[in-house]
TISE-251767 format. One record per residue: x negated, y, z negated of N, C-alpha, C in turn. Coordinates in nm, 4 decimals, m for minus. Each point is the difference from the previous one (the first is absolute). Layout:
<torkols>
<torkol <X; Y; Z>; <X; Y; Z>; <X; Y; Z>>
...
</torkols>
This chain:
<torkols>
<torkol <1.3584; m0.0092; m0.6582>; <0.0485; m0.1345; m0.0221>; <m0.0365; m0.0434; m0.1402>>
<torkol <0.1156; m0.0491; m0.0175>; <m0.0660; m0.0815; m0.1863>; <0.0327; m0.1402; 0.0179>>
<torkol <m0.0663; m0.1022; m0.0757>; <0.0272; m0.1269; 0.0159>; <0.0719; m0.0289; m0.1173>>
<torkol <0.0919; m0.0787; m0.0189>; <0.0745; 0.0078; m0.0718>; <m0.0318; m0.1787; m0.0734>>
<torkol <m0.0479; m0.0082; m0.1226>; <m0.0435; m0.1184; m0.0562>; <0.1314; m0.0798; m0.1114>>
<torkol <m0.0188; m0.0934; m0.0125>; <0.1127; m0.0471; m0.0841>; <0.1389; m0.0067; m0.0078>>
<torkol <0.0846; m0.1060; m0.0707>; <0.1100; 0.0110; 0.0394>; <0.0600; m0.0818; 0.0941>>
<torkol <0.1206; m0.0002; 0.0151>; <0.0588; m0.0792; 0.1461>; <0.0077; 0.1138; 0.0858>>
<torkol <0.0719; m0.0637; 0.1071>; <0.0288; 0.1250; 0.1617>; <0.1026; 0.0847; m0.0375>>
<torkol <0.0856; m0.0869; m0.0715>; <0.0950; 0.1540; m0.0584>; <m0.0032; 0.0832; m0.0653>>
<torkol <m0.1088; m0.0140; m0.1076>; <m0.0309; 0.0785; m0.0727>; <m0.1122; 0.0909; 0.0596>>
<torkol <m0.0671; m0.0168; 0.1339>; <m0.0321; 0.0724; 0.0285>; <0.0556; 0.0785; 0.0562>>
<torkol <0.1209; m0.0603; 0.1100>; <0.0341; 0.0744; 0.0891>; <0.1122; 0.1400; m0.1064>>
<torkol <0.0343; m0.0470; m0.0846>; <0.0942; 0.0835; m0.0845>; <m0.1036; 0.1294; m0.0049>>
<torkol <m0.1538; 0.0061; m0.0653>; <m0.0587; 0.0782; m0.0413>; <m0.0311; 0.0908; 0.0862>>
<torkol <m0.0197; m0.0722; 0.1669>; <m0.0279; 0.0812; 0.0950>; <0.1374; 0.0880; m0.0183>>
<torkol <0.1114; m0.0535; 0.0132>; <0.1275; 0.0853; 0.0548>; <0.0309; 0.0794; m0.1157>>
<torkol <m0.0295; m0.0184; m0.1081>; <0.0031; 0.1694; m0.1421>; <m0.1268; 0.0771; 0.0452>>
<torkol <m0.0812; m0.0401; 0.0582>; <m0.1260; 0.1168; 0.0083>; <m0.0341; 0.0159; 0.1113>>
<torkol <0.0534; 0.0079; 0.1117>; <0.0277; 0.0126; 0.1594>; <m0.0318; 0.1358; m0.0065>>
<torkol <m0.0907; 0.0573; 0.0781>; <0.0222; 0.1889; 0.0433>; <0.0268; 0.0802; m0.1560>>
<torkol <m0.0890; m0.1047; m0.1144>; <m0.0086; 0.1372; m0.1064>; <m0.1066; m0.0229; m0.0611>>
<torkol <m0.1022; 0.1183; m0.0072>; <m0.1759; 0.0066; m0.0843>; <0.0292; m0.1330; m0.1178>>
<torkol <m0.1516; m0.0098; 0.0170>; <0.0042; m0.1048; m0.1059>; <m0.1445; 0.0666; m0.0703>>
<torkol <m0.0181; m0.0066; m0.1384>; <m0.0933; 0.0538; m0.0415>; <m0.1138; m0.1164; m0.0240>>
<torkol <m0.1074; 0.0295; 0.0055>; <m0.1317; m0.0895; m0.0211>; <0.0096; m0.0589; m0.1189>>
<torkol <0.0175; 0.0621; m0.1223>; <0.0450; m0.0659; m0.1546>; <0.1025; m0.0857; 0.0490>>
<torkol <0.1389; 0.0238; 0.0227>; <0.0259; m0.1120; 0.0136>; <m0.0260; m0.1248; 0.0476>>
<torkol <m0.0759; m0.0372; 0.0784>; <m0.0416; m0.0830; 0.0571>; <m0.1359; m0.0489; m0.0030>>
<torkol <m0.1015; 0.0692; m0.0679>; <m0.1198; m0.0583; m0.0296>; <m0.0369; 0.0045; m0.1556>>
<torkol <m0.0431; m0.0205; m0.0674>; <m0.0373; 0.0307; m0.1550>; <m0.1358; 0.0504; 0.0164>>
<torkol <m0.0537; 0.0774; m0.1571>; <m0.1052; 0.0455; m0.0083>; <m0.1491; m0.0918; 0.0350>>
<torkol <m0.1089; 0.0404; 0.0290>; <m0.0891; m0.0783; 0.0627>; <m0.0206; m0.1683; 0.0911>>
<torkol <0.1867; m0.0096; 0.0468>; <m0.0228; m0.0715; 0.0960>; <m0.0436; m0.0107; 0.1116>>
<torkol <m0.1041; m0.1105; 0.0457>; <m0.0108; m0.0100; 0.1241>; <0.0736; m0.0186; 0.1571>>
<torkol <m0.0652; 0.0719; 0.0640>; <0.1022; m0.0041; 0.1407>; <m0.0521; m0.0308; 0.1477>>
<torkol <0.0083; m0.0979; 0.0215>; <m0.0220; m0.0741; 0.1196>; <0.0913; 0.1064; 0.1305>>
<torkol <m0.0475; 0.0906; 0.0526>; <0.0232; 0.0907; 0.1288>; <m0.0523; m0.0763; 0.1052>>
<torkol <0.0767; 0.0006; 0.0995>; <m0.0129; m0.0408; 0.1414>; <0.0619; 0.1328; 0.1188>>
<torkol <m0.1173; m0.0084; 0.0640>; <0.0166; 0.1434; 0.0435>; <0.0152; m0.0428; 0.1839>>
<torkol <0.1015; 0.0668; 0.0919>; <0.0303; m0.0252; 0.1100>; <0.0049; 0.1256; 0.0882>>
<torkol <m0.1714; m0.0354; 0.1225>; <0.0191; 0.1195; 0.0959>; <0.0801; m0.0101; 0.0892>>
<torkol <m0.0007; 0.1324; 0.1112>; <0.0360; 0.0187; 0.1220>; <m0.0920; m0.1237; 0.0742>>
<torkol <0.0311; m0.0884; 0.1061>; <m0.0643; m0.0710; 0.0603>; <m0.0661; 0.1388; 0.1603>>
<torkol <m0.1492; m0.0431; m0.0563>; <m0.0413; 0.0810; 0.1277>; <m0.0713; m0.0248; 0.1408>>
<torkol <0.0363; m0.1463; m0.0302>; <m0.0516; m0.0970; 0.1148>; <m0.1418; m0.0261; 0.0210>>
<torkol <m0.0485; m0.0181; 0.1042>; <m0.1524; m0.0700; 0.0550>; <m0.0522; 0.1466; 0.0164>>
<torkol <m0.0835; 0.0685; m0.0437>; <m0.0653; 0.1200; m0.0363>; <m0.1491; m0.0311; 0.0683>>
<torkol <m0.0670; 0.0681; 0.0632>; <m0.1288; m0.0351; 0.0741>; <m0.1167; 0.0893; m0.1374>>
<torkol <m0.1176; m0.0267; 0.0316>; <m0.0632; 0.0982; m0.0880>; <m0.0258; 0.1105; m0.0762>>
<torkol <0.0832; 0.0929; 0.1536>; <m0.0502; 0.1257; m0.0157>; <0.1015; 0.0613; m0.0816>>
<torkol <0.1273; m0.0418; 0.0729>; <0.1092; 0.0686; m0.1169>; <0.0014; m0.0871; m0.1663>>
<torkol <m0.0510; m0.1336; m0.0115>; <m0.0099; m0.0861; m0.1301>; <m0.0972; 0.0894; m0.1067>>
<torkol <m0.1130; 0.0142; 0.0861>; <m0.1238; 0.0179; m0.0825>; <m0.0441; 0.1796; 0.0288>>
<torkol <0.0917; 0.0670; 0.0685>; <m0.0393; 0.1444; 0.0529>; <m0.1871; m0.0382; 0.0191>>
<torkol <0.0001; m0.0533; 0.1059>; <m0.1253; 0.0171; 0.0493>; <m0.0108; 0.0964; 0.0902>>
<torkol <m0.0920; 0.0689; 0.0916>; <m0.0411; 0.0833; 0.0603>; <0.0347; m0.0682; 0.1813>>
<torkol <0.0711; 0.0569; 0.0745>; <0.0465; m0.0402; 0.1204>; <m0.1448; m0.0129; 0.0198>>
<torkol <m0.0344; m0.0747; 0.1487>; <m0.1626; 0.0176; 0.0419>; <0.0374; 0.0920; 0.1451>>
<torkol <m0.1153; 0.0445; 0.0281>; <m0.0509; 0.1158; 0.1207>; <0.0821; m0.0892; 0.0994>>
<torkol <0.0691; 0.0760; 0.1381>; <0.0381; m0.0623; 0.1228>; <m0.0680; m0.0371; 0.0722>>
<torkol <m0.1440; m0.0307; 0.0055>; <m0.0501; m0.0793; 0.0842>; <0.0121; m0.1555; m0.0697>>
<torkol <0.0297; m0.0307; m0.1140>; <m0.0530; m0.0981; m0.0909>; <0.0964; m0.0980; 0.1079>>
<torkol <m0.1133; m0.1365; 0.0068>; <0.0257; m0.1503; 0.0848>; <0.1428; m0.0545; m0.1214>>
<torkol <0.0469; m0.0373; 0.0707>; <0.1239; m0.0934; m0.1003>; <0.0877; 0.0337; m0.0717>>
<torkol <0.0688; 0.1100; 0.0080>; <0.0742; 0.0718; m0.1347>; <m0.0717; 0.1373; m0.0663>>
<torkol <0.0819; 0.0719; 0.0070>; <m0.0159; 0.1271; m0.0928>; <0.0157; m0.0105; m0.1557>>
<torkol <0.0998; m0.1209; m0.0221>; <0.0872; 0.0508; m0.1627>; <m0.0625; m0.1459; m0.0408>>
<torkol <m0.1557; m0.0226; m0.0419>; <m0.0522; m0.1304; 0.0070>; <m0.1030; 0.0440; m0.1241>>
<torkol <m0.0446; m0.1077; m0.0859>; <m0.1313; m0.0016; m0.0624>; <m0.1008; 0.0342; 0.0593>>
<torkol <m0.1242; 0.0770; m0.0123>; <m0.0960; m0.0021; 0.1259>; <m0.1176; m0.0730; m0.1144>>
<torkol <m0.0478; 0.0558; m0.0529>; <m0.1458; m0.0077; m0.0843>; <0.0811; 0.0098; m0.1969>>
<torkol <m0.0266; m0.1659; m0.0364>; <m0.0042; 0.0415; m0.1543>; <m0.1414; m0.0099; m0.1089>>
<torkol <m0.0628; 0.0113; 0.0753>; <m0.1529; m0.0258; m0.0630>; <m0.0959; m0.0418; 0.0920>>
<torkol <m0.1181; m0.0045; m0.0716>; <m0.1004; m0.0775; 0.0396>; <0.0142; m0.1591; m0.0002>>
<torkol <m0.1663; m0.0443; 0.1524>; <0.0170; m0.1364; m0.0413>; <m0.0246; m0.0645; m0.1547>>
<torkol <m0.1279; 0.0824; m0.0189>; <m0.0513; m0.0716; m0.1650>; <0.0091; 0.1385; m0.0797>>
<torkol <0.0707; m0.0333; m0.0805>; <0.0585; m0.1047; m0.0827>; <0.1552; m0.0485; 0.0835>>
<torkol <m0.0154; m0.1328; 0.0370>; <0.1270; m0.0030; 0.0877>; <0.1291; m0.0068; m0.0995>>
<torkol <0.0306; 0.0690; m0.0775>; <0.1312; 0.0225; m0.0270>; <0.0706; 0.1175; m0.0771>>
<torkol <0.1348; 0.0667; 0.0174>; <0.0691; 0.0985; m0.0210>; <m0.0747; 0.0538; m0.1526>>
<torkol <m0.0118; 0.1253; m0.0097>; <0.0026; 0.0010; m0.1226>; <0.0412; 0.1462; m0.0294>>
</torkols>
């Protein structure tokens, strides 16, 4: 996708319809050491639980409450992640 800046609607829409389905080269369209604002768009992979988010370690089948769960991330003191 390119965003197309400046101009009226016809003059855009004209530019789309000469350059429809043909390469466009990077020189043309950017100059030397300009900056470029990229916006980048994933696959949506929905509500992901831990284990597949963070590849944590399934826990043993006896474990109370869930297998595919946080079990232990540290000690109490120092009480926090590190």
């Amino acid at each position: 996708e390119i965003q197309l800046n400046g101009g009226s609607i016809e003059d855009k829409v004209k530019w789309v319809r000469e350059h429809l389905e043909k390469p466009i080269q990077v020189s043309n369209v950017f100059g030397q050491d300009e900056m470029v604002d990229c916006v980048g768009v994933t696959k949506g992979k929905g509500f992901k639980g831990v284990t597949s988010r963070w590849h944590t370690k399934k826990l043993p089948r006896k474990t109370h409450k869930g297998l595919r769960k946080v079990a232990c991330i540290g000690a109490w003191h120092p009480s926090r992640v590190s």
